[in-house]
C-alpha positions in Angstrom: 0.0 0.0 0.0 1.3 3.0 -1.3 1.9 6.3 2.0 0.4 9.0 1.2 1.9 12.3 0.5 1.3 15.2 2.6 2.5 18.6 1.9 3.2 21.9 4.8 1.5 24.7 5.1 2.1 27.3 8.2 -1.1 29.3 9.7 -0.4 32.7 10.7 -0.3 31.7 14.3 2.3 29.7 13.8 4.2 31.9 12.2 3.5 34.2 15.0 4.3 31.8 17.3 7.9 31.0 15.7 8.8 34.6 15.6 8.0 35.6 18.9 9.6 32.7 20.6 12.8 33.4 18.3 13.0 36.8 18.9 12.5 36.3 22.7 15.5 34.0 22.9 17.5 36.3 20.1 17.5 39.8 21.8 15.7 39.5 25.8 17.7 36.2 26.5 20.9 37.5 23.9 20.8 33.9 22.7 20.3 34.1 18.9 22.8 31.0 18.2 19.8 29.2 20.8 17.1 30.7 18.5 18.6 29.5 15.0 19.3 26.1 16.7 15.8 26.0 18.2 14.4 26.9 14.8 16.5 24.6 12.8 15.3 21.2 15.6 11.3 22.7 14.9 11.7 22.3 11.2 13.6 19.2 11.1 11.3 17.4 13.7 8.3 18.6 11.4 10.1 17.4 7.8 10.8 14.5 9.8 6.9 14.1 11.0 5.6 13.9 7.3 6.3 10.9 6.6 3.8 9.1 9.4 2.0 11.8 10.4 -1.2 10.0 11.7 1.0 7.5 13.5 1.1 9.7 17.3 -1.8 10.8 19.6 -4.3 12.1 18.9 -5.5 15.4 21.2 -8.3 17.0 21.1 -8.8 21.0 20.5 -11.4 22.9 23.2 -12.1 25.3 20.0 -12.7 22.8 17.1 -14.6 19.6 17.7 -14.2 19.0 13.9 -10.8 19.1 13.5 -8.3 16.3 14.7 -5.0 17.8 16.0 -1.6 15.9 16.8 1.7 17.4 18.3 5.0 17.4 18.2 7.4 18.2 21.1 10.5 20.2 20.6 12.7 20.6 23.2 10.7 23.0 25.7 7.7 23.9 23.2 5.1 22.0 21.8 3.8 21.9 17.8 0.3 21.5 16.6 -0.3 20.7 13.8 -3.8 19.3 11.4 -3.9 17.0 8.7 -6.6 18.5 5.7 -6.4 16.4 2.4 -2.7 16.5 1.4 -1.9 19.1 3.8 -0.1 19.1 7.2 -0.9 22.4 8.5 1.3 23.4 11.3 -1.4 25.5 13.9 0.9 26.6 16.8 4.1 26.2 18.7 4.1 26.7 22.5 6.0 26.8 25.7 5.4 23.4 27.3 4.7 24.7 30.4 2.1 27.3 30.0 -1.8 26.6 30.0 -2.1 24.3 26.3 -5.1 22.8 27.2 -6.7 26.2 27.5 -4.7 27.8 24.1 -5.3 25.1 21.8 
C-alpha cells in the first residue's frame, strides 16, 4: 500500500508563534545562536513528521470539535499541527509549560 503524501503549510499563528519565541530567545535572553538552533530542531522534527504523520496521539482541540490535531514536542515547546487532504498544517508552537489545554 502506497503512503500517502502530505505537503506543509504554516497558519499565521504559527508563524507568530515561531517569531516571537525566536526573537525572545535572540534579543531578551541574547541567545540568537539558541534561537537559530531552536528553529532549525522545529523544522527538522516537522520534515521528519511527514512521513507518518497519523502514527502519534491524537489530542483533542477545546475550540474545534471537527478538527483532529496531533503534536510534536520540541525541546521545551510544543507543535500542533492538522492534517486536511494532502496538507499538514502546522497551527501553533508553545512553551510546554504554560496553560495548552486552554490555548489550543
Amino acid at each position: 500500500m502506497k503512503r500517502k503524501k502530505y505537503k506543509l503549510q504554516y497558519s499565521d499563528s504559527f508563524i507568530e508563534d515561531i517569531t516571537e519565541i525566536a526573537h525572545y530567545i535572540s534579543y531578551d535572553l541574547l541567545n540568537p545562536v539558541a534561537a537559530d538552533n531552536l528553529v532549525n530542531s522545529v523544522e527538522k522534527s516537522i520534515i521528519n513528521r511527514l512521513q507518518y504523520p497519523t502514527g502519534f496521539k491524537k489530542c483533542a482541540s477545546r475550540n474545534s470539535k471537527e478538527e483532529v490535531y496531533y503534536k510534536i514536542q520540541v525541546k521545551n515547546y510544543t507543535i500542533f499541527y492538522v492534517l486536511i487532504d494532502d496538507v499538514m498544517e502546522r497551527r501553533r508552537i508553545i512553551y510546554s509549560r504554560r496553560d495548552i489545554e486552554n490555548l489550543v
